[in-house]
C-alpha positions in Angstrom: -17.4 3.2 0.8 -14.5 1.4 1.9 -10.7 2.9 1.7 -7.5 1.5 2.2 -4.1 2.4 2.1 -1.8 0.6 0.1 1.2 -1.4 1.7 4.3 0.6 0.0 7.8 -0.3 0.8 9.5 1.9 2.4 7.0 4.6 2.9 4.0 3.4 5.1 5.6 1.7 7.9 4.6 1.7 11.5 5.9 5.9 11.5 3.9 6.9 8.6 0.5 4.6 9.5 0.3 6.7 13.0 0.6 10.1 12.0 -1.1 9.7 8.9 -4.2 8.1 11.4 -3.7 11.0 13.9 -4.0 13.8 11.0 -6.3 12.4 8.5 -9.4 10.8 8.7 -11.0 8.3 6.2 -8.9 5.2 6.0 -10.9 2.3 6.8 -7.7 -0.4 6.6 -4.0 0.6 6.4 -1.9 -2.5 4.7 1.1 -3.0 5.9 4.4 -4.1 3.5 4.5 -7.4 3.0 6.5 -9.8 5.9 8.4 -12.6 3.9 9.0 -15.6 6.5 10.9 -18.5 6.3 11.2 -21.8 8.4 12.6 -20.0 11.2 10.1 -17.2 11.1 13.0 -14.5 12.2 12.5 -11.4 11.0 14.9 -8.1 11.6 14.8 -5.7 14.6 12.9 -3.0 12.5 10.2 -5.9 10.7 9.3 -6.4 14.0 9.0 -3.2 15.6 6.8 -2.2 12.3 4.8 -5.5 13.4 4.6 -4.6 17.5 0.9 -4.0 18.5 2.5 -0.7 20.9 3.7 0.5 17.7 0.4 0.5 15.9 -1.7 2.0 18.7 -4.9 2.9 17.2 -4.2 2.2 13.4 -6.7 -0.3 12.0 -3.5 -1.9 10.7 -3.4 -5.3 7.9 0.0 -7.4 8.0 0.4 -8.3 4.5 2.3 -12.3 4.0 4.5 -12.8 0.8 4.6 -16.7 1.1 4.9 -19.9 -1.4 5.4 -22.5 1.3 2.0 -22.9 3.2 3.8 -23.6 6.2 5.8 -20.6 6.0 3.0 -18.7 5.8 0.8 -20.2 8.4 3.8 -20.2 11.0 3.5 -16.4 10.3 0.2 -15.9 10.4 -0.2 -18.1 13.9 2.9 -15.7 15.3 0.4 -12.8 13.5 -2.5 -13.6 15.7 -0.3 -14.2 19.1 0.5 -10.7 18.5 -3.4 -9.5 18.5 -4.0 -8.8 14.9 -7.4 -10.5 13.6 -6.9 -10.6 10.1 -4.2 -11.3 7.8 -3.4 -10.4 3.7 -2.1 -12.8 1.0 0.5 -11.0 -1.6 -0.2 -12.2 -4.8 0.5 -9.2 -6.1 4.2 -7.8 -5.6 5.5 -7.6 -9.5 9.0 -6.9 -8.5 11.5 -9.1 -10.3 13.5 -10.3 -6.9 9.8 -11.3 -5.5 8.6 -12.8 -8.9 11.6 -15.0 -9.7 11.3 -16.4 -6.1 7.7 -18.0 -7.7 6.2 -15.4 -5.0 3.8 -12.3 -5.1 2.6 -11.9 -8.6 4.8 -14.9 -9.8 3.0 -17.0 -7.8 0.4 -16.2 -10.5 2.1 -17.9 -13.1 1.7 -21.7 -11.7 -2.1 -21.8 -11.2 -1.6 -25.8 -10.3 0.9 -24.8 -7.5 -0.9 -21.9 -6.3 -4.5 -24.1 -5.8 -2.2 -26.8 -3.8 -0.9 -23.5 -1.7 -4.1 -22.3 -1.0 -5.9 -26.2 0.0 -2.9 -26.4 2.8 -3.5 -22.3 3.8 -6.8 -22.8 4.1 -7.1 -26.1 6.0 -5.4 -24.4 9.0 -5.2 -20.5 8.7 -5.7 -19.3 12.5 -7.4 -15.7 11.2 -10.0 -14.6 8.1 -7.6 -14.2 5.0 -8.2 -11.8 2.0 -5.9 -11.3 -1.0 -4.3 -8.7 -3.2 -3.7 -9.7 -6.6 -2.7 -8.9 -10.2 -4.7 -10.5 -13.2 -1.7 -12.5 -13.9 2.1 -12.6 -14.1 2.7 -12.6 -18.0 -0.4 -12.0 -20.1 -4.0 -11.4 -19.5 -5.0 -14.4 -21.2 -4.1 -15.8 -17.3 -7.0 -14.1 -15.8 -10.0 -16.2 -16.4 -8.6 -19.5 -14.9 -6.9 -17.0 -12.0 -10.2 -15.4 -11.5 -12.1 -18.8 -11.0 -9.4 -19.9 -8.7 -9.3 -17.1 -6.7 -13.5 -17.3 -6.0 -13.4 -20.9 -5.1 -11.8 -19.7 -2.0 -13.3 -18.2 1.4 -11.2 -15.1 0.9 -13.0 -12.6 3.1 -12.3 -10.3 0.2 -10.1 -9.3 -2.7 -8.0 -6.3 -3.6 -7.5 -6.3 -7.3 -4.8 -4.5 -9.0 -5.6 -5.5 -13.0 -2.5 -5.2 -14.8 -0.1 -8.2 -15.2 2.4 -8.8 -12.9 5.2 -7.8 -16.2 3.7 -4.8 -16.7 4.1 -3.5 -12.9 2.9 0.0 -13.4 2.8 0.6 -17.0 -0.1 1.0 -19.4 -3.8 1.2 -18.1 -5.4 -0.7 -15.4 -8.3 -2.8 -16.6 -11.7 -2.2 -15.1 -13.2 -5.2 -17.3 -11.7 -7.2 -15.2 -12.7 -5.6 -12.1 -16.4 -5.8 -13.4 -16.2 -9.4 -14.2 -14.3 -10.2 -10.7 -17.2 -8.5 -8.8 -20.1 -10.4 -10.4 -18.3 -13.7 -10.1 -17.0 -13.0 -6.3 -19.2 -14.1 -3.2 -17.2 -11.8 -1.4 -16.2 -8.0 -2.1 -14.0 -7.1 -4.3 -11.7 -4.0 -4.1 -10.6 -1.9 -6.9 -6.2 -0.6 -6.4 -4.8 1.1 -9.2 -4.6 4.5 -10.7 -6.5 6.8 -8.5 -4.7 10.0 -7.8 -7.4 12.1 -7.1 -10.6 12.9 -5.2 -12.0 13.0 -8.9 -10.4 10.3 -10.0 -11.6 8.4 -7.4 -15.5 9.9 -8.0 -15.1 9.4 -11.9 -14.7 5.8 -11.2 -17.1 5.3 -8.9 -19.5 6.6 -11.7 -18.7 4.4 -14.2 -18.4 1.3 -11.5 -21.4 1.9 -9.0 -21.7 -0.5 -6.7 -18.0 -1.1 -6.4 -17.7 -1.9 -2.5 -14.2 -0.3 -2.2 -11.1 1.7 -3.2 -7.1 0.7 -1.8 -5.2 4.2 -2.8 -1.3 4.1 -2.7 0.6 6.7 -4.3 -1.9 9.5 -5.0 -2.8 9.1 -0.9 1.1 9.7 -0.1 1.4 12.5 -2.2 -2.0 14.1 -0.8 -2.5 12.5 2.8 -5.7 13.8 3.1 -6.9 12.1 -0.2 -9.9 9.6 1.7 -11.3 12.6 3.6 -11.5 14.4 0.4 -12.9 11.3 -1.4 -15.9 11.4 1.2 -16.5 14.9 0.7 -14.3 16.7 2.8 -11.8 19.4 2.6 -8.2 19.4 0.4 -5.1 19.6 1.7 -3.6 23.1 2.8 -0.1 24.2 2.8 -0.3 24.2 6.8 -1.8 21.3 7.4 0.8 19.4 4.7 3.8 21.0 6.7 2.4 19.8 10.1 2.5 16.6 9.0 5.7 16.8 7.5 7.1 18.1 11.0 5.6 15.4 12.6 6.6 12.6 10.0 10.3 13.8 11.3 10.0 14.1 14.9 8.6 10.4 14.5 11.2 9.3 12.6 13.9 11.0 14.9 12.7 9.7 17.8 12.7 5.5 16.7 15.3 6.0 14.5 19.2 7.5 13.9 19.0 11.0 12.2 20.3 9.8 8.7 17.7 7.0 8.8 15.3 9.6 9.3 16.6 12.2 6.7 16.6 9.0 4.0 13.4 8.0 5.0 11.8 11.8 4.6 13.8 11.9 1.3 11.6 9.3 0.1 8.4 10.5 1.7 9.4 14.1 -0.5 9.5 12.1 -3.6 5.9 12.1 -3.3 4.6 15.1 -1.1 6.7 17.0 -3.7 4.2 16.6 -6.6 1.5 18.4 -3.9 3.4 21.5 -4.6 4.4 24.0 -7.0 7.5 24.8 -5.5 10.7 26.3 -7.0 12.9 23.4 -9.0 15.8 24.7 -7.2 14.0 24.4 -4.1 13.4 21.0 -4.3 17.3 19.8 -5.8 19.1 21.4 -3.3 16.4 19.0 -0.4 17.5 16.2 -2.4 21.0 17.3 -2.2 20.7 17.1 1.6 22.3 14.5 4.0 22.3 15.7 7.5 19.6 16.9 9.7 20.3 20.3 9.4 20.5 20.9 6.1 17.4 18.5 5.2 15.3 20.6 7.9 17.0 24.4 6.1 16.4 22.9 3.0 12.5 22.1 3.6 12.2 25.4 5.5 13.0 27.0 2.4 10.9 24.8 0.0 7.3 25.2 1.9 8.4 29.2 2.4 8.3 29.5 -1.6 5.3 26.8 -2.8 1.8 26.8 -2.9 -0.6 23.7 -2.5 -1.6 22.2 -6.1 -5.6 21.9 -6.5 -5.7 19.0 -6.6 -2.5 17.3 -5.7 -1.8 14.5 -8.3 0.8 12.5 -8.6 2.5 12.1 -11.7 3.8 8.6 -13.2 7.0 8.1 -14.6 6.8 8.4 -18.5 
C-alpha cells in the first residue's frame, strides 16, 4: 500500500518533510507545495532552499509544478532534474481562487482544449516521469468524463485524484465513483486524496475500494504525524512522542529561520496538532495569543502539561 503526504502550503516544507521522516515511518512519497515558474524561472531565497537536495537529505521528496505555459513548466522541470530529483508532479488540482483565476491548478480544468495542447508540448520534451494531481473538474461534475478520458490518454506515471470540483475546495463529500471509474479506465495507478483522518478511516475505505493501489493523506497526517505507521498496523501516537516532535519542529525551525518566523510557522503547525489533544481551551488561546519565543515555548509547556492524546486523533473540518 502506497502513502503519500500531501503538499500543504505553509506546513510541509523542507523543516517539516525531515523531522516528520526522522520520527515517523510509513510515507512512501512526501509532495512538496507547488513551485509556480515563470520565463525567468527565479524563484525566492526560501523556494529554493525548500527545493535544495542538502535540505531534503533522506526524504523521498516530489516537487510539485503549478504551470499553464509548457515552457514554463518544462524550464522548471529541466532546472528540477539538474538538481537530482527524478520525478516531477503536475498541479491540476490547487482550487484556490488566486491559482484558479490565473487558468492554473484546478482552473486549468476548466479549458479541456487548452489543457490537451499543454499536455502535447509537456510531454514531447519533459526531461523526468510526470504524474498528476487533480480535481474532477473546476465547476461541475458534469466536467469529469471528458477530463477523465483526457487525463488516461497520457503517459502519466500515475494519478492522485482528489474528486470534488475545483469550486467546491473542501466542502461536501469526496466522490469515490469517480475514483472507481478513474481506476478501471487508467493504465497507470491511480491514487485516492481526500478525507481520510484516521487509521480507520483510511481501513474503511480500503474495504469498500480493494484494490485501490494508494492513499495521499494531508490534514489528518499533520494533525497525527504518525497516521501511515498506524494505517499499516502500527502503534498511535503518544503524548511523548507528539511533544518530541513538536520540540524538534522548533529547534528546526530556529535554526534556518528568525525566531518570529519560527513561532508563525509553529502557530500554524498547532492549528492542527491541536485537534490531537484534549487540552484546556484556555490552554490553547493564550498559545495562539503568543508572539515571541518565550512565551510560545511557556505557552506550549503549559498546554502538553494539562492534555491527554485523543484515540484516535482526527481532525475536524470547518462547518
Amino acid at each position: 500500500m502506497k502513502l503519500y503526504f500531501a503538499p500543504m502550503e505553509g506546513f510541509t516544507d523542507a523543516v517539516f518533510r525531515r523531522v516528520h521522516r526522522r520520527m515517523f515511518p510509513g510515507v512512501e512519497k512526501y509532495f512538496m507545495p507547488f513551485i509556480s515558474p515563470s520565463a525567468s524561472l527565479s524563484f525566492t531565497k526560501r523556494e529554493m532552499y525548500d527545493l535544495s537536495p542538502e535540505a531534503n537529505a533522506g526524504v523521498p521528496a516530489v516537487p510539485q509544478i503549478l504551470a499553464k505555459d509548457p515552457e514554463h513548466f518544462l524550464g522548471a522541470a529541466r532546472m528540477l532534474r539538474d538538481l537530482g530529483y527524478t520525478e516531477i508532479n503536475l498541479n491540476l488540482g490547487c482550487p484556490s481562487g488566486t491559482v484558479t483565476a490565473k487558468g492554473k491548478g484546478a482552473g486549468a480544468l476548466r479549458d479541456p482544449d487548452a489543457l490537451a495542447r499543454f499536455l502535447d508540448a509537456v510531454f514531447a520534451a519533459c526531461p523526468l516521469p510526470l504524474s498528476v494531481k487533480s480535481r474532477i473538474g473546476m465547476d461541475d461534475e458534469g466536467e469529469w468524463p471528458q477530463l477523465m478520458r483526457l487525463v488516461i490518454r497520457y503517459p502519466f506515471s500515475e494519478w492522485i485524484l482528489h474528486p470534488r470540483t475545483g469550486r467546491e475546495q473542501y466542502r461536501f463529500s469526496p466522490r469515490p465513483l469517480c475514483f472507481d471509474q478513474a481506476r478501471r479506465a487508467a493504465p497507470f495507478p491511480v491514487i485516492w486524496n481526500g478525507d481520510l483522518f484516521t487509521a480507520r478511516d483510511a481501513w474503511d475505505f480500503l474495504g469498500d475500494h480493494p484494490g485501490a493501489e494508494g492513499l495521499m493523506l494531508g490534514r489528518g497526517m499533520v494533525t497525527n504525524p504518525a497516521l501511515a505507521r498506524e494505517i499499516l498496523g502500527g502503534e498511535g501516537i503518544n503524548l511523548p512522542e507528539l511533544i518530541a516532535f513538536h520540540d524538534a519542529l522548533l529547534r528546526e525551525y530556529l535554526r534556518v529561520w528568525p525566531a518570529s518566523a519560527a513561532v508563525g510557522r509553529m502557530h500554524a503547525v498547532m492549528g492542527y496538532l491541536g485537534f490531537a489533544l484534549d487540552h484546556p481551551p484556555k490552554r490553547m488561546r493564550v498559545l495562539r495569543q503568543t508572539t515571541d519565543l518565550e512565551g510560545y515555548t511557556d505557552a506550549a509547556a503549559a498546554l502538553f502539561r494539562e492534555s491527554r492524546v485523543l484515540s484516535p486523533p482526527r481532525f475536524v473540518p470547518p462547518a
